[in-house]
N, C-alpha and C positions, 0 to 999 in steps of 0.2 A: 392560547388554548390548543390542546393536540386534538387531532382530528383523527375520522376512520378512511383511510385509506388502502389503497391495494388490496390485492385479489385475498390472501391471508385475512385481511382485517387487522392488521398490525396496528396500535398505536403509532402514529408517526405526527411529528411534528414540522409543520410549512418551515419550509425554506426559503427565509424571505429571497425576492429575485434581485439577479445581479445586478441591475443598476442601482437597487438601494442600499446595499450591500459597499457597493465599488464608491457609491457618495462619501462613505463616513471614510474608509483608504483614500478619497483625495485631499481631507481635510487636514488642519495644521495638526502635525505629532503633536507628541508630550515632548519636554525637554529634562524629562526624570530619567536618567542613566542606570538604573539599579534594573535588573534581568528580568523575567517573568519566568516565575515557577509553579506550571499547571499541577492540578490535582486530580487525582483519580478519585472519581466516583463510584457509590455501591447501586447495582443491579437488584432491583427486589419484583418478588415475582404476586403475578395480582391478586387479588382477594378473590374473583372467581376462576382459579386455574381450575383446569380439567382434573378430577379425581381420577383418570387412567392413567394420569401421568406419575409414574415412582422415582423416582433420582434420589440415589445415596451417594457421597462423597465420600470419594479416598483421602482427603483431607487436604492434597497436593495440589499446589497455585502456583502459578508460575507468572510472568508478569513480560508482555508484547509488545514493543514500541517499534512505529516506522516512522522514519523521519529523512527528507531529503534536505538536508545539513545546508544546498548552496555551494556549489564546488569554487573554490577562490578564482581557478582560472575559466571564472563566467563574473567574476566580481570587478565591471568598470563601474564609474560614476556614469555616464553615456547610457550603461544599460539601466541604473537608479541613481535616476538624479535627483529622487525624492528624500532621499536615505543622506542621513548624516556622514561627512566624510570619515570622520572616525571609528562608523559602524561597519565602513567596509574595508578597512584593514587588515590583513593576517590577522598581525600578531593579535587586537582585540578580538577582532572574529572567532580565530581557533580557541581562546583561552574563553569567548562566552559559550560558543558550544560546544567545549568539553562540560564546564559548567552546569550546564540545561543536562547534559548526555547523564553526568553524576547525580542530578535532582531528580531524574526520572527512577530511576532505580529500577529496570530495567534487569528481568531474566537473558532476555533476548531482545539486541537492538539491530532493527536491518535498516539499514542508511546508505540512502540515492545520491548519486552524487560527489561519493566521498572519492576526493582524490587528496596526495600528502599524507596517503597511508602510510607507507615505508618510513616517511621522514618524520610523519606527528601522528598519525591520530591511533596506528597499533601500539605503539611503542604506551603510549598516554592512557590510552582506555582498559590495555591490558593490564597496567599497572594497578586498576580498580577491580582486578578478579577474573576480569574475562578473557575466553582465548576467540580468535577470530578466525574467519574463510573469506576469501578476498576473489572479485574479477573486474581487474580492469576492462573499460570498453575496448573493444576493434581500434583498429587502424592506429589513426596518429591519438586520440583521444585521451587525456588525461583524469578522467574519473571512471567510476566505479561503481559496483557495485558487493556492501560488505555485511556479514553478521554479525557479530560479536556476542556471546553467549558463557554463562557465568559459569565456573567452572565448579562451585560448589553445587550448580543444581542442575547441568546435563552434560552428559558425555556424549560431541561427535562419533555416529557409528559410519557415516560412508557421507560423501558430495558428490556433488556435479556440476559444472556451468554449463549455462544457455546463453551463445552466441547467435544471437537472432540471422545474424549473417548466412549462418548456415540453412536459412529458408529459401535459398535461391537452389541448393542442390536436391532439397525437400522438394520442392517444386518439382522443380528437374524429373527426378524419380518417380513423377506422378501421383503422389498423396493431393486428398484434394482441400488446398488452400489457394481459393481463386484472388488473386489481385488483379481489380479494378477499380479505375480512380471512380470517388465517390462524388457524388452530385450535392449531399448535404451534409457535408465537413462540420463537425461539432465544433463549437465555440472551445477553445482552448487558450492554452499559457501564451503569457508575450512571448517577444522575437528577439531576445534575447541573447538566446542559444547560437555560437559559433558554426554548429553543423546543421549549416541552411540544407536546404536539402538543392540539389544539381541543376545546374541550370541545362538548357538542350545542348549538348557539343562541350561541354566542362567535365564533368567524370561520363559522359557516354547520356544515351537518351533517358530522360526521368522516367518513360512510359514504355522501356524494357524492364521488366520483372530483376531481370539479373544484374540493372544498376538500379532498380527502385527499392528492392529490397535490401540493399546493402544500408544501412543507417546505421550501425556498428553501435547498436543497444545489446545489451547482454543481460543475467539474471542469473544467480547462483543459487540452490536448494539444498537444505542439510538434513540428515534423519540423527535423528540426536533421541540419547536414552536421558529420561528424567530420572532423577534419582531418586530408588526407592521405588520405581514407578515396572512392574515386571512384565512380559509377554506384552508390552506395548511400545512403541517408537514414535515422537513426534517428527514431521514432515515441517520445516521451515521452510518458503522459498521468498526471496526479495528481487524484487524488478525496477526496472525502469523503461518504461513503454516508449516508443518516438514522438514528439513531443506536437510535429506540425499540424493542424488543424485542416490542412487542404492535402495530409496522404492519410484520411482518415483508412483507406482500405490496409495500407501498411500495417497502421497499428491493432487493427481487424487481424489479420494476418500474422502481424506478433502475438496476439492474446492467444488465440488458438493453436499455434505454436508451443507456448506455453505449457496450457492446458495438459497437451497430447506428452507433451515431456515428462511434467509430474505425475500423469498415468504411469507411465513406463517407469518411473524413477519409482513410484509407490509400489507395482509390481513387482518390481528386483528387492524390494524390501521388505514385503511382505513372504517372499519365497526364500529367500536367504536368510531370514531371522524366523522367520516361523511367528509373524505376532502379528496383531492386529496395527493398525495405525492411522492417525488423524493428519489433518493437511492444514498448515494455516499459511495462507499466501499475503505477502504485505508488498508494496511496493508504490511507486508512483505510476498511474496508470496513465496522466495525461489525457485523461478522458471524464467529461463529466455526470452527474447523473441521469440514466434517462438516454444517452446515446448509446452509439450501437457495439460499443468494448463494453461499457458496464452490461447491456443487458445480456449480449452472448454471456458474458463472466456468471451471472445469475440464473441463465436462461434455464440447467439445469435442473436447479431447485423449485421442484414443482408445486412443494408448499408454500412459494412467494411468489412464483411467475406459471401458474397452466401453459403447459406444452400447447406451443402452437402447430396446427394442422403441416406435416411434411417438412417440421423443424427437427435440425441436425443433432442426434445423441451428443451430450460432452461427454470426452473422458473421463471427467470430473468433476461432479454437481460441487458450486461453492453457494454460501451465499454471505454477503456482507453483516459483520458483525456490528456495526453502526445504526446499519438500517435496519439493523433486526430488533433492535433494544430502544428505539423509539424516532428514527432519522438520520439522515447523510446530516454533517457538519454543514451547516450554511458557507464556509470555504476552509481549506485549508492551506489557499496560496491566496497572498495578497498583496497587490500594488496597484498602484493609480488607473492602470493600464484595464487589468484584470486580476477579478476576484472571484472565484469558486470553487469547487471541491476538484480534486484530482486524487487525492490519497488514501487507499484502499487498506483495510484488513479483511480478506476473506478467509471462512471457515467452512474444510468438507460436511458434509451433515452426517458422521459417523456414530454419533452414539458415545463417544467417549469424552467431550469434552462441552463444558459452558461458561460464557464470559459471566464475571459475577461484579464485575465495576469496570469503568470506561476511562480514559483520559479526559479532560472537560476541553472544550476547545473555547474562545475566547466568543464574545457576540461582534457584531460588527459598529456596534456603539462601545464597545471597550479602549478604552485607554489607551491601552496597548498595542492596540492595532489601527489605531485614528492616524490617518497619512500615509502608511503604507509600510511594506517591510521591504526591506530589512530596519530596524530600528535598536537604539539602546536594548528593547525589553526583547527583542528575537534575534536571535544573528542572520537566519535564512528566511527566503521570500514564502517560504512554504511555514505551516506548523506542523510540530509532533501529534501524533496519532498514537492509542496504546490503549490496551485491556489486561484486564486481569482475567488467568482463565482457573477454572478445578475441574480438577478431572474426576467423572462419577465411573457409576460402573449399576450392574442391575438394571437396568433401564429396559423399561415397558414402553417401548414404542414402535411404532412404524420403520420403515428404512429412513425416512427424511428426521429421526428423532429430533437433532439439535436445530433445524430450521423450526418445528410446533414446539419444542422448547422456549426457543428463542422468542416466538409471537407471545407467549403468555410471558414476557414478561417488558416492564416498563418502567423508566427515568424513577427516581426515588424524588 
């Protein structure tokens, strides 16, 4: 049963806790080979919504998916020895999640992780309509981060990457993004990942800013014209946050990083096009709910979180489309090891836009997730995330519209 929770009063439904969650991912898989093709669900708004509230539809949907895909060169049997050796091969792997990528049907796909762009996944995905913007990570790093966006329903107007790397000369110049290591490291993703973060005396000391912050995570953002859609630009931007659970201030430090980017990036687009514009940010945060990257990321939005006394303006109130419409996923990465949410859609609260159905994510007694992933029924250790959005217009609201929007409404 959903419960009343948070300062809103939102609808929101318990999450059950990770160890019951992480129980059914240790249990024996399925041995059924046929994929898993989630469904979007419809958004319906309650029987007592506020009568101040008007919203008319320009009729125009467009449809959101993030998904961090599992880049092949992270794919040993060593890192999942849970997973079928046939699940984690190339050639099945790319060919199930092209698969998943075509079931989704997908406006707009932003995908973490993605490396064998060049060689498979532009060349494959564009073939289904879409053109793409690509940034590989820093350094030696082999993945990425990419969009892919359909060509019948937005036209690229400008991009930009975000090399986190670049926070060290940020710093430098004096902007204030304090890095200090953190005393209570939020629970995060297995260890996995190739880029450990430094030992003392291997790339220089972990506990100078200007080897600490080098993780060589990046993030690209597109202002894209929908079609049809006039004197308006959508703002896409897709991440992937650092993953370690003991440099929580890094990742602190990337989010706000972030943030202050796509201010500046919405500004230049606002002033050179002359139109209004919405922000929806997706990406893998690496951070779960309730720790201190998701709540700076929502801290903004003051119709879900009250301004705390002597807390820092963001350049950009978001607030999570998930948790607005009735709860965080109970996880969206799963393996024996660990299970919980890391995978973010966030929305500016601008007035122009509302999700009107969700991607449904799997429960943790589902079938398809019993033992852990990667499996026949997902190719990556994470799931797809995705909404459907329409954009209105006439709206009788406050500044925060789409965040009291968003409260009045709930799960169908």
């Amino acid at each position: 049963m959903p419960v009343k929770i948070g300062f809103s009063g939102t609808t929101q439904f318990p999450r059950p806790g990770v160890f019951s969650v992480r129980r059914f991912c240790k249990l024996k898989m399925s041995k059924v080979t046929e994929p898993s093709f989630p469904k979007f669900l419809p958004v319906v708004k309650k029987e007592e919504e506020s009568s101040s509230i008007s919203i008319t539809t320009d009729g125009l949907k467009f449809r959101v998916v993030s998904y961090n895909i599992l880049a092949q060169c992270f794919v040993k049997s060593s890192y999942f020895p849970h997973s079928p050796s046939p699940c984690l091969r190339w050639k099945a792997r790319s060919q199930a999640t092209l698969l998943t990528l075509k079931s989704l049907k997908a406006d707009f796909l932003c995908l973490q992780e993605l490396d064998e762009y060049d060689s498979f996944y532009k060349g494959n995905i564009e073939r289904l309509g879409y053109s793409s913007i690509y940034i590989q990570r820093s350094g030696q790093k082999r993945d990425g981060c990419g969009i892919f966006y359909k060509c019948n329903c937005a036209e690229l107007v400008l991009k930009e990457t975000i090399e986190y790397n670049d926070l060290v000369d940020y710093v430098q110049d004096g902007n204030a993004l304090s890095v200090n290591k953190s005393e209570d490291a939020p629970v995060d993703e297995n260890t996995r990942k190739d880029d450990s973060p430094p030992k003392k005396g291997s790339r220089g000391d972990p506990n100078d800013p200007r080897v600490r912050l080098k993780r060589d995570c990046v993030g690209i953002m597109g202002a894209f014209k929908i079609k049809d859609l006039h004197q308006h630009l959508i703002i896409v931007a897709n991440t992937h946050i650092y993953w370690d659970p003991e440099w929580a201030d890094v990742k602190l430090a990337q989010a706000k990083y972030l943030l202050s980017r796509l201010a500046q990036f919405k500004a230049v687009i606002s002033n050179k096009f002359g139109c209004t514009t919405s922000v929806i940010v997706c990406g893998d945060f690496n951070s779960t709910p309730g720790d201190k990257v998701y709540e700076y990321l929502v801290s903004g939005n003051s119709a879900i979180i009250p301004p705390k006394e002597n807390s820092e303006e963001l350049p950009i109130p978001l607030c999570s489309v998930y948790a607005s419409i009735g709860g965080e996923p109970s996880f969206t990465n799963c393996t024996p090891d660990f299970t919980d949410t890391l995978d973010y859609i966030f929305i500016s609260p601008s007035g122009h836009l509302k999700p009107v159905s969700f991607l449904e994510l799997p429960g943790p007694e589902s079938p398809d997730v019993v033992g852990g992933l990667p499996n026949y029924h997902h190719p990556s250790d994470h799931l797809p995330i995705g909404a459907d959005f329409e954009v209105t217009r006439n709206l009788k609201l406050e500044p925060e519209s789409v965040a009291t929007s968003l409260n009045e409404l709930k799960l169908t």
